[in-house]
C-alpha positions as CSV (number, residue, x, y, z in Angstrom):
1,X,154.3,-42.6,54.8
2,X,157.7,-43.9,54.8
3,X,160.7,-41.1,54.7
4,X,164.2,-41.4,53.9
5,X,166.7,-38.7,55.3
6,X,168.1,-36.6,52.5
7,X,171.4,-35.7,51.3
8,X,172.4,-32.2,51.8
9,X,173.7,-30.5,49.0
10,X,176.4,-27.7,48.3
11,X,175.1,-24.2,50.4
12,X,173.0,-22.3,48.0
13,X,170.7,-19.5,48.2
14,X,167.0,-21.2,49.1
15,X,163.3,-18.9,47.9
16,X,160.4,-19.9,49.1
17,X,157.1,-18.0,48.1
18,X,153.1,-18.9,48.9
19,X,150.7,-17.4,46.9
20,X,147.0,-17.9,48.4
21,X,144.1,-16.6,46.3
22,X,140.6,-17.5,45.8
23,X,137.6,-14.8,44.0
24,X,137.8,-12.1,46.6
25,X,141.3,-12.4,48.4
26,X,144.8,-12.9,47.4
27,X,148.0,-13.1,49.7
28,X,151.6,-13.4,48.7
29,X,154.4,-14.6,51.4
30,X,157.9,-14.8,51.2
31,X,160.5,-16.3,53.7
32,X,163.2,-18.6,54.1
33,X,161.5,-20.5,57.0
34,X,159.2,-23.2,55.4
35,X,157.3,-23.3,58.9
36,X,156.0,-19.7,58.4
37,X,154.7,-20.7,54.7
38,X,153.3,-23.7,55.9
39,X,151.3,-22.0,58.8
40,X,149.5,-19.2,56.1
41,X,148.6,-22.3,54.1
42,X,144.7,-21.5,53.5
43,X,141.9,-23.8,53.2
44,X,139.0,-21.9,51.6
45,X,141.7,-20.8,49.3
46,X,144.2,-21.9,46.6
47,X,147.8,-22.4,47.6
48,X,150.8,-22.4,44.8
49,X,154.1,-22.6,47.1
50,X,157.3,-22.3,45.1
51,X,160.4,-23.2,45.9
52,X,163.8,-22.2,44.1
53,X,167.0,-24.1,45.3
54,X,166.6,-28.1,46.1
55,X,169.9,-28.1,48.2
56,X,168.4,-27.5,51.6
57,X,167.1,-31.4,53.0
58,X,164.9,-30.0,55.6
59,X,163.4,-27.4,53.9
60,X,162.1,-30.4,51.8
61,X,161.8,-32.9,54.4
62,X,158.8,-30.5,56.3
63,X,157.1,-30.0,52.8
64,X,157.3,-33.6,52.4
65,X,156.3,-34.5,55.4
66,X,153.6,-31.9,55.8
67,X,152.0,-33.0,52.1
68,X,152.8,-36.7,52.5
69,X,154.9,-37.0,49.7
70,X,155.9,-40.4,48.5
71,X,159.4,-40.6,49.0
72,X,160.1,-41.7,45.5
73,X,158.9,-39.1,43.8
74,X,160.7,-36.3,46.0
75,X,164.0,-38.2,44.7
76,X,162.6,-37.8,41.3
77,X,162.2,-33.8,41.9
78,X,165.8,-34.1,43.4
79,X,167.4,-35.8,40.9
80,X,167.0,-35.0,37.1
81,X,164.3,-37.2,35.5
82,X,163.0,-37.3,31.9
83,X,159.7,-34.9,31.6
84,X,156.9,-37.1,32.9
85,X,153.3,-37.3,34.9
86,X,152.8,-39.9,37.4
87,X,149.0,-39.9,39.5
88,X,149.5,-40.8,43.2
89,X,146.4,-41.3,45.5
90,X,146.7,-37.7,46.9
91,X,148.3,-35.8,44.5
92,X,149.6,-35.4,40.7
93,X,153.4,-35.5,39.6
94,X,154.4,-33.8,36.9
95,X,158.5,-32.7,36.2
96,X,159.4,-31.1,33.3
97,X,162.6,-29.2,31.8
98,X,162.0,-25.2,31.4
99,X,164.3,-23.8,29.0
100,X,165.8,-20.2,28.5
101,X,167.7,-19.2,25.4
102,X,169.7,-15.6,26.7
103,X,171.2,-13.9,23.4
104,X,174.3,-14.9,22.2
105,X,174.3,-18.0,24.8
106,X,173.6,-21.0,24.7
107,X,170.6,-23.2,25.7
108,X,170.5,-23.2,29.4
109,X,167.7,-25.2,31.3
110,X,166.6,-26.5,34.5
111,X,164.0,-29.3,35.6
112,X,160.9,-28.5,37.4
113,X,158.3,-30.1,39.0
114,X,154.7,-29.9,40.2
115,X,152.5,-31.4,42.7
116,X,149.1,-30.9,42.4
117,X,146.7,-31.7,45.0
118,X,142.7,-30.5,45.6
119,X,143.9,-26.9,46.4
120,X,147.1,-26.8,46.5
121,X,149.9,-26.4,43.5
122,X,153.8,-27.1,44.7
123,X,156.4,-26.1,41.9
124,X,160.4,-27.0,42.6
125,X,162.7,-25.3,40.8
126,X,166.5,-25.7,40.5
127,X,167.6,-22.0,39.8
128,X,166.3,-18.8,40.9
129,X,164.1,-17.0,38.9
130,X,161.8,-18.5,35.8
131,X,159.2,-17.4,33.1
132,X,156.3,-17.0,35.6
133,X,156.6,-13.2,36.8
134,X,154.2,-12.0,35.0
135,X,151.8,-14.4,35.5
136,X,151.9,-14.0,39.3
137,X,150.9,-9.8,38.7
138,X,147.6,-11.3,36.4
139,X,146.9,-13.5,39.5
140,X,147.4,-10.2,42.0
141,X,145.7,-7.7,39.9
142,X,143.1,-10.8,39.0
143,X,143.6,-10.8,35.5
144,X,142.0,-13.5,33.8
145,X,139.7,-17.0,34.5
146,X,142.9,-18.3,37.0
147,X,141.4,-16.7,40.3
148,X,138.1,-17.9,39.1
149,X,139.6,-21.3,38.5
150,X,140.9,-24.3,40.8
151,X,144.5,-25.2,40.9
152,X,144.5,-27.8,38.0
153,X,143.8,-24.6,35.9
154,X,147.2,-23.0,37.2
155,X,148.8,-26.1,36.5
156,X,147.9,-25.8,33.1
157,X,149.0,-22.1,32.7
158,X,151.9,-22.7,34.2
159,X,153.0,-25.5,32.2
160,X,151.7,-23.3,28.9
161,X,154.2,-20.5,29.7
162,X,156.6,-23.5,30.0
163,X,155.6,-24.8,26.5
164,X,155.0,-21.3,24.8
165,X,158.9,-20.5,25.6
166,X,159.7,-23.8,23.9
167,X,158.8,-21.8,20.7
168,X,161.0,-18.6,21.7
169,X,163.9,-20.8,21.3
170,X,162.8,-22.8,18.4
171,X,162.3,-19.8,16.6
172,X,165.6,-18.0,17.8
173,X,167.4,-21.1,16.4
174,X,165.2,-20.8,13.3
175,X,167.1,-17.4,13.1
176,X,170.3,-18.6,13.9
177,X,169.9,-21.0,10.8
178,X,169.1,-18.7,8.0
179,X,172.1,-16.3,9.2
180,X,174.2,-19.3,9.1
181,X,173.2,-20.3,5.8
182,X,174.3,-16.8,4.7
183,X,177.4,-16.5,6.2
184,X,178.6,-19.8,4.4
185,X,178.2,-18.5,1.1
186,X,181.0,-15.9,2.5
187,X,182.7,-17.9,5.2
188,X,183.4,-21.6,5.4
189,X,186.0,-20.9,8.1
190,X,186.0,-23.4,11.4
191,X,183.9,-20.9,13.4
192,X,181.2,-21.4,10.6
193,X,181.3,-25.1,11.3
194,X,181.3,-25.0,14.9
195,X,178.2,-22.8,15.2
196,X,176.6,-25.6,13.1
197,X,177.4,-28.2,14.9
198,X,176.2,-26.2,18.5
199,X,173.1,-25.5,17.0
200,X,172.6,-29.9,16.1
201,X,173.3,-30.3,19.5
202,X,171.1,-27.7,20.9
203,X,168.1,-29.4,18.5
204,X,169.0,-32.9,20.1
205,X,168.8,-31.3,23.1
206,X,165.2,-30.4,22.4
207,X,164.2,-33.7,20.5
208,X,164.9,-35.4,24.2
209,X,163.4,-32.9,26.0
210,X,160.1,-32.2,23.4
211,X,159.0,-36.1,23.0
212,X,158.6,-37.2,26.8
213,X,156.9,-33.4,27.1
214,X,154.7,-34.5,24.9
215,X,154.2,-37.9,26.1
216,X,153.7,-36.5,29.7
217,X,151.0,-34.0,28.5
218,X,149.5,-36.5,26.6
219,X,148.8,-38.8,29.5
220,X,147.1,-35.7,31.7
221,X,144.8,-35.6,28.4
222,X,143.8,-39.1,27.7
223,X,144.6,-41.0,31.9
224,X,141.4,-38.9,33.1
225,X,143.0,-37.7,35.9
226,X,140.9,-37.3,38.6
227,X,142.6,-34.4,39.5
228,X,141.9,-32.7,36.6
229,X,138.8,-31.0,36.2
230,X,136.9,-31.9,33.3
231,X,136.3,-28.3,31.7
232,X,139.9,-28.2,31.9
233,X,140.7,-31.0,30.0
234,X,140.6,-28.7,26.8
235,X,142.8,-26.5,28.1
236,X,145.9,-29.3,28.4
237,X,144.7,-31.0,25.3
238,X,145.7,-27.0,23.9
239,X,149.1,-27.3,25.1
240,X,149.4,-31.2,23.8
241,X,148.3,-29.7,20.4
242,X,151.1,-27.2,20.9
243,X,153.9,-29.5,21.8
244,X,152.9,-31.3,18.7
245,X,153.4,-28.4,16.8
246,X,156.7,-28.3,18.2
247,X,157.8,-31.1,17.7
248,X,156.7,-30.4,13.7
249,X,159.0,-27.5,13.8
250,X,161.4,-29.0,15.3
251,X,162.2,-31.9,12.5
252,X,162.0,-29.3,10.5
253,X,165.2,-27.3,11.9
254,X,166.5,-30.7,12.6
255,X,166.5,-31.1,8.6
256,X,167.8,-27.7,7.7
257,X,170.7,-27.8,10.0
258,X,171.7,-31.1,8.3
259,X,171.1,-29.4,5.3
260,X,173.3,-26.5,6.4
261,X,176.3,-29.3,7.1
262,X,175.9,-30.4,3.3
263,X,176.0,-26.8,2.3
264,X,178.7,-25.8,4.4
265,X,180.4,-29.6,3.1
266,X,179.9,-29.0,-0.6
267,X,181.3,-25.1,-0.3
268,X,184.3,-26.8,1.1
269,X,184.6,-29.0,-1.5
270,X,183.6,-26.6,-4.4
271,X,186.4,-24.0,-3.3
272,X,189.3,-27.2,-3.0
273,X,188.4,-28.2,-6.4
274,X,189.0,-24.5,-7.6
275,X,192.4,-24.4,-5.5
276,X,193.4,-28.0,-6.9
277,X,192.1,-26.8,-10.3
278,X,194.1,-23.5,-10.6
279,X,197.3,-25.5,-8.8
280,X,196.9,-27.9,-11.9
281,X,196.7,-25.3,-14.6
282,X,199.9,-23.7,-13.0
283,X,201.3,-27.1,-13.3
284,X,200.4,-28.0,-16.3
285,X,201.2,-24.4,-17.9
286,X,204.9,-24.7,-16.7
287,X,205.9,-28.2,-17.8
288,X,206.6,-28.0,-21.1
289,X,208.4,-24.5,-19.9
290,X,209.9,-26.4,-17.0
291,X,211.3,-29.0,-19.9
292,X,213.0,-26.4,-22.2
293,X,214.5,-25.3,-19.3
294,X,215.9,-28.7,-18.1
295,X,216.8,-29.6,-21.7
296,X,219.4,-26.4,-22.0
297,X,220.6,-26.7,-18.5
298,X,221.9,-30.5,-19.2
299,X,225.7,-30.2,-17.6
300,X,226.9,-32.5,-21.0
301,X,228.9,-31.8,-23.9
302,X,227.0,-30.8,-26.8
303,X,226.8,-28.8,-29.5
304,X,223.7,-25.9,-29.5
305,X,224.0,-24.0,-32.4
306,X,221.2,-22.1,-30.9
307,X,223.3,-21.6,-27.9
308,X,225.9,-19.8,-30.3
309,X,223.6,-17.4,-32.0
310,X,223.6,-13.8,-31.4
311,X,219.5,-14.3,-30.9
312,X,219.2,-17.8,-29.3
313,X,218.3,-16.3,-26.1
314,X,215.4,-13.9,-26.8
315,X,214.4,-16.7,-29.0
316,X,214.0,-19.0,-26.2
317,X,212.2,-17.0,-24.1
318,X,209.8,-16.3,-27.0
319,X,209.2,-19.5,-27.9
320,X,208.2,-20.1,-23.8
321,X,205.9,-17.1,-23.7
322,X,204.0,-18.2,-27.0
323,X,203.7,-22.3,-25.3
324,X,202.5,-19.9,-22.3
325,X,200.7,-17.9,-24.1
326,X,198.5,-20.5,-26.2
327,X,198.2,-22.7,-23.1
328,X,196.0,-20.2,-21.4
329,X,194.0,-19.5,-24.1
330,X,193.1,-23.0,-24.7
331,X,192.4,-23.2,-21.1
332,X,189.9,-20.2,-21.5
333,X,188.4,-21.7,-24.6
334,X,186.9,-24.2,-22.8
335,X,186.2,-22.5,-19.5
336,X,188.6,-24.1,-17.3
337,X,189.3,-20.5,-16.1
């Protein structure tokens, strides 16, 4: 197996964890020296080693040289890659995005990726910590068919708590949606808008993450893979069913946020027309006042008799509040306001 040296990447804190466990025994290490891991590696058992932090080159250098990794694929866990499943002669690949929605945050994500072998699982991960804690106390306290099961089965369960969070952000946008829509009724202001927009690009987000997930899944159901066991083939043909679902949901949102930009669009619009439409009664209201005014205030000589009269101001001014007067009630008469 041909190996090409690594780049090494900025200094960042490295986890690595082996869990062995078959029916009777179960063992948990952790340690920053990928020798020691490698050394506990059990035969007559199943081995999931984890690793958190893909900036230390030897660290995967000895995995990949220990497993016989094909070099291409360890720059595919390195680099970030669309969600996909490739079948090597030794071992399965399978990378993925795992997503975490923190309140009042936005979308954050990382990629990970498995190897699956005969008894061994390998999962790279770019950030410490993910969804799988309490998953490993079921496999300690042997909760459950995994302990019972080979490693494709923790594959699968694995990649279901991967998928099942997919729908804890789906449905916390689904929230985010219906509080938008009523906050627009109340508050067309920019913040509105921007929180709509966010929330399309969080969904786009997901449509390019959801597709190849289910594409990728798909292939583990239909390829055969000889690596996965036929009983289990039910189990990932679960998980395709539920990235279909997703996906279901997921034009849906995609619909009622564009929705939400015509509502949020058409309020705009509705409370301009009110602002030009009140401007224009003002308007319209004061230029036959605006007129009697201009005609009076002409600097010419003339000759107002009205100008002379003892009562030609209050008269005026009458006269103005009556065209006033009668303006607006016309304007009411037909509902204008």
């Amino acid at each position: 197996m041909e190996h090409h040296h690594l780049p090494e990447k900025p200094n960042e804190q490295v986890i690595l964890e082996l869990i062995t466990y078959n029916r009777e025994k179960y063992d948990m290490f952790t340690s920053s020296d990928v020798d020691v891991l490698l050394k506990n590696l059990s035969e007559e058992r199943i081995n999931w080693i984890n690793l958190d932090g893909l900036n230390v080159s030897p660290i995967i250098e000895k995995i990949q040289a220990h497993f016989c990794l094909h070099s291409l694929m360890v720059e595919d866990i390195l680099n970030d890659q669309r969600p996909k499943t490739e079948e090597f002669e030794d071992y399965l690949f399978v990378t993925l995005k795992m997503l975490y929605r923190i309140e009042g945050a936005e979308i954050d994500y990382e990629q990970i990726s498995f190897v699956l072998g005969s008894n061994f699982l390998l999962s790279f991960q770019e950030k410490e910590g993910d969804l799988f804690n309490a998953f490993r106390e079921r496999i300690r306290l042997d909760q459950g068919r995994v302990r019972k099961k080979k490693a494709d089965y923790l594959l699968y369960r694995l990649i279901d708590i991967i998928v099942d969070n997919y729908y804890n952000v789906l449905d916390n946008i689904g929230e985010q949606i219906e509080e938008t829509e009523e906050c627009i009724r109340t508050d067309t202001s920019m913040e509105t808008f921007k929180k709509i927009q966010q929330m399309k690009k969080e969904l786009i987000y997901l449509h390019k993450a959801l597709y190849p997930l289910r594409d990728a899944i798909g292939k583990l159901v239909k390829d055969e893979s000889s690596f996965i066991q036929e009983e289990n083939v039910r189990y990932f043909s679960d998980v395709y069913d539920h990235t279909i679902h997703l996906i279901d949901s997921l034009e849906t949102y995609r619909d009622l946020t564009s929705s939400l930009m015509d509502i949020y669009i058409n309020t705009q619009n509705t409370r301009l027309n009110e602002v030009i439409r009140l401007l224009t009664i003002i308007s319209t209201i004061f230029i036959p006042l605006t007129f009697i005014v201009g005609v009076y205030g002409m600097n010419f000589k003339h000759n107002f008799p009205e100008i002379e009269s003892e009562y030609g101001y209050p008269i005026v001014w009458m006269v103005m509040i009556a065209i006033a007067g009668s303006m607006i009630a016309f304007f009411r008469h037909k509902k204008w306001i």
